[in-house]
C-alpha positions in Angstrom: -2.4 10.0 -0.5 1.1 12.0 -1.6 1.5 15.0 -3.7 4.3 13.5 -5.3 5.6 12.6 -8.4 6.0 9.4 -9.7 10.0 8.5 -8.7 11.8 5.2 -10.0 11.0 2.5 -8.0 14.1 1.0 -6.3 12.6 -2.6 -4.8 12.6 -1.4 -1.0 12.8 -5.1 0.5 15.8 -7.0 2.2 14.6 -10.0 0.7 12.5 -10.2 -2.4 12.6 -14.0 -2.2 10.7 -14.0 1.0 8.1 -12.0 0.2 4.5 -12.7 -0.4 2.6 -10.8 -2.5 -0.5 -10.7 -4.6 -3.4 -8.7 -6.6 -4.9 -6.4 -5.3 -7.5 -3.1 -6.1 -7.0 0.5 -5.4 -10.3 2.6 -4.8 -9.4 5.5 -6.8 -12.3 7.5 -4.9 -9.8 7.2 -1.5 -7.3 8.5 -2.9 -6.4 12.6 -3.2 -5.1 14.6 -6.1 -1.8 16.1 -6.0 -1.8 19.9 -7.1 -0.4 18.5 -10.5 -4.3 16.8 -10.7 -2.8 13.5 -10.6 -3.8 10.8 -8.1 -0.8 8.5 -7.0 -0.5 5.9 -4.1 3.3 5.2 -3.2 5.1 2.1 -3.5 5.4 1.0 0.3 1.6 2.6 1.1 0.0 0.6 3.9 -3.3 -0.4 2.4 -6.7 -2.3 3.7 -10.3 -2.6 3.8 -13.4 -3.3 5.7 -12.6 -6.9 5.3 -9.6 -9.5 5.2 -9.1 -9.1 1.2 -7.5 -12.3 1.4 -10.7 -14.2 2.7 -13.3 -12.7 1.0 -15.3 -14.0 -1.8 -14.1 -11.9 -5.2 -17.0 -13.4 -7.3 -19.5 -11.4 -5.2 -17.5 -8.3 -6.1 -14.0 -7.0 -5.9 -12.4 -6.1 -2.4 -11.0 -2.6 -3.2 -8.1 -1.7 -0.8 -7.8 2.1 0.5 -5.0 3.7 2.6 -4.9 1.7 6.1 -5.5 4.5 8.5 -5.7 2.0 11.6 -9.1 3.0 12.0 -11.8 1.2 13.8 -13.2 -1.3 11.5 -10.4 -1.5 8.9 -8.3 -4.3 8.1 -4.7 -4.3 7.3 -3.6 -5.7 3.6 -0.4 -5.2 3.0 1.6 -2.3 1.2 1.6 -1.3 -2.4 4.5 -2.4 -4.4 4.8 0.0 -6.6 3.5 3.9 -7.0 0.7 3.6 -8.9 -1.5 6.1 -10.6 -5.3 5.8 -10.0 -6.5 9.0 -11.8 -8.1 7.4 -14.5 -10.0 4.8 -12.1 -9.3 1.8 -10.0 -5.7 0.0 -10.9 -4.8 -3.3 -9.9 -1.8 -3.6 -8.1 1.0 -6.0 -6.1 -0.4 -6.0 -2.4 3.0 -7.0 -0.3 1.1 -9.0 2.7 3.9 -11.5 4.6 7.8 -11.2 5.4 7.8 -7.8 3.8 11.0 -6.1 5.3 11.3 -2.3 3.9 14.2 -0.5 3.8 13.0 3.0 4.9 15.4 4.9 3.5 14.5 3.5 -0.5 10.4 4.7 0.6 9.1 8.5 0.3 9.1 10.3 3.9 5.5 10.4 4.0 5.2 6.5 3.3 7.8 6.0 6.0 5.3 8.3 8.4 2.6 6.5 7.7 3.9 2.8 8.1 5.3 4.2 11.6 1.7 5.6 12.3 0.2 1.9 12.6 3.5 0.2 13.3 1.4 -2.1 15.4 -1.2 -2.9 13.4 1.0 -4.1 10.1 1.5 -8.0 10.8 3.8 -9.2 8.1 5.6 -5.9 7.0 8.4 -4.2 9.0 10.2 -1.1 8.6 14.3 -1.4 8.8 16.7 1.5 9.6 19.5 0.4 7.4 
């Protein structure tokens, strides 16, 4: 995802009180080192998988979430709430899913790229200029 180093996380949302958010698993095999070796997915990452996370069954096996491209197939998640470092393996993680407004100046330029990439495919979260 970024070649970027880990940066303290100011909470990005208009409203924290209005936004849904839950569990979620990072497939550390989606996700590419930075030149420092480290693999980290941003806070504010649009996420997903080749299901709806939400709906599937977790005892047959975890749903692990990897960047939302907007690719055929893939389903939109949510956003990751905070940068989180997956070199070691999978990490759990806060998946942002509903009312999730993001102040895009408090997110890394290449987040804010790639929310604006599938702008119409992210139902629930919404980028705001302020």
């Amino acid at each position: 995802m970024a070649d970027t180093q880990y940066f303290a996380n100011s909470d990005p949302r208009v409203r924290q009180d209005l936004t849904v958010g839950l569990p979620g698993t990072i497939d550390s095999t989606t996700v590419t080192a930075g030149s420092n070796g480290k693999k980290v997915i941003l806070q504010g990452t649009p996420v997903g998988a080749a299901v709806d996370w939400l709906s599937a069954d977790q005892s047959a096996g975890v749903t692990k979430l990897s960047e939302f491209t907007g690719a055929e197939g893939q389903v939109f998640a949510g956003v990751v709430a905070a940068d989180t470092d997956v070199t070691a393996g999978d990490a759990d993680v806060t998946i942002w899913f509903e009312n999730v407004y993001l102040r895009q100046k408090l997110l890394d330029s290449t987040v804010v790229a790639a929310l604006k990439a599938v702008a119409g495919k992210t139902s629930g979260v919404k980028l705001i200029n302020r």
